[in-house]
C-alpha positions as CSV (number, residue, x, y, z in Angstrom):
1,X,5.0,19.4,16.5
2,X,4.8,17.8,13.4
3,X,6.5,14.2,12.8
4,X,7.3,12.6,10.2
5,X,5.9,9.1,10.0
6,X,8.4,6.5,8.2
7,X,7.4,3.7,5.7
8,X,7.2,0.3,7.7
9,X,8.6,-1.8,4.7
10,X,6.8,-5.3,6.0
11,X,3.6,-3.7,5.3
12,X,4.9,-2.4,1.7
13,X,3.7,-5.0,-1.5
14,X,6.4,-7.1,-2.7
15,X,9.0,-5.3,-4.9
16,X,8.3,-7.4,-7.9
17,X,4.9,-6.2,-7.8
18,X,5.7,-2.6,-6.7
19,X,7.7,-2.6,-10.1
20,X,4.6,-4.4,-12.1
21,X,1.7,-1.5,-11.3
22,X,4.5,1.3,-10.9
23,X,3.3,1.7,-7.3
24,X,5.0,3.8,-4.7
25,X,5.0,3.5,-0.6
26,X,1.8,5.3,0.3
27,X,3.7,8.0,2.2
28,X,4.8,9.0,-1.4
29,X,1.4,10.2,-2.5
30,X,0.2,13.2,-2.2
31,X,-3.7,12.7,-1.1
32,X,-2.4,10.5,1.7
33,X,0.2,12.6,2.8
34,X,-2.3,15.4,3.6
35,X,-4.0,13.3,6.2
36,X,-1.4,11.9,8.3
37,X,-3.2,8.9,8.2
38,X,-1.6,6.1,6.9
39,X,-3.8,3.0,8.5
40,X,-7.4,2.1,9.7
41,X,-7.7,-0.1,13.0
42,X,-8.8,-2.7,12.9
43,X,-7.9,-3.5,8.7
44,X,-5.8,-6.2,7.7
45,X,-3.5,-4.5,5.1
46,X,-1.9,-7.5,4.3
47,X,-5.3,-9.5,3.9
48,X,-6.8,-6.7,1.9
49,X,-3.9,-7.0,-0.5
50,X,-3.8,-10.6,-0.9
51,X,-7.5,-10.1,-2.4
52,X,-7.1,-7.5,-4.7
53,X,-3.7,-9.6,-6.2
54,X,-6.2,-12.1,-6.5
55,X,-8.9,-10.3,-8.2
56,X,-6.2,-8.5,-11.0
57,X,-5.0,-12.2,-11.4
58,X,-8.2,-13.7,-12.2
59,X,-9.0,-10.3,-14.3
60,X,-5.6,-11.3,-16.0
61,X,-4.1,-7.5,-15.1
62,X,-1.3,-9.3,-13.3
């Protein structure tokens, strides 16, 4: 049986940023979608996002 997962919008980046680097819910892109796999135990999504906003800032890409 195959399910369809659905996008859990509290782990999605802030629309403002979203809009910025034209990115799209990861259940939108293609390599992903093959998988099924959509999260790794035991990774912080949220953390791991904070730090790469924080590296394109101090790149100046954001």
């Amino acid at each position: 049986m195959d399910q369809k997962v659905k996008p859990n919008r509290d782990l999605m980046a802030p629309l403002s940023l979203r809009k910025e680097l034209d990115l799209k819910s990861a259940y939108e892109y293609k390599y992903w979608k093959q998988s099924n796999c959509y999260s790794i135990t035991g990774v912080d999504d949220a953390e791991q996002l904070h730090a790469v906003v924080e590296a394109l800032d101090i790149v100046h890409v954001l």
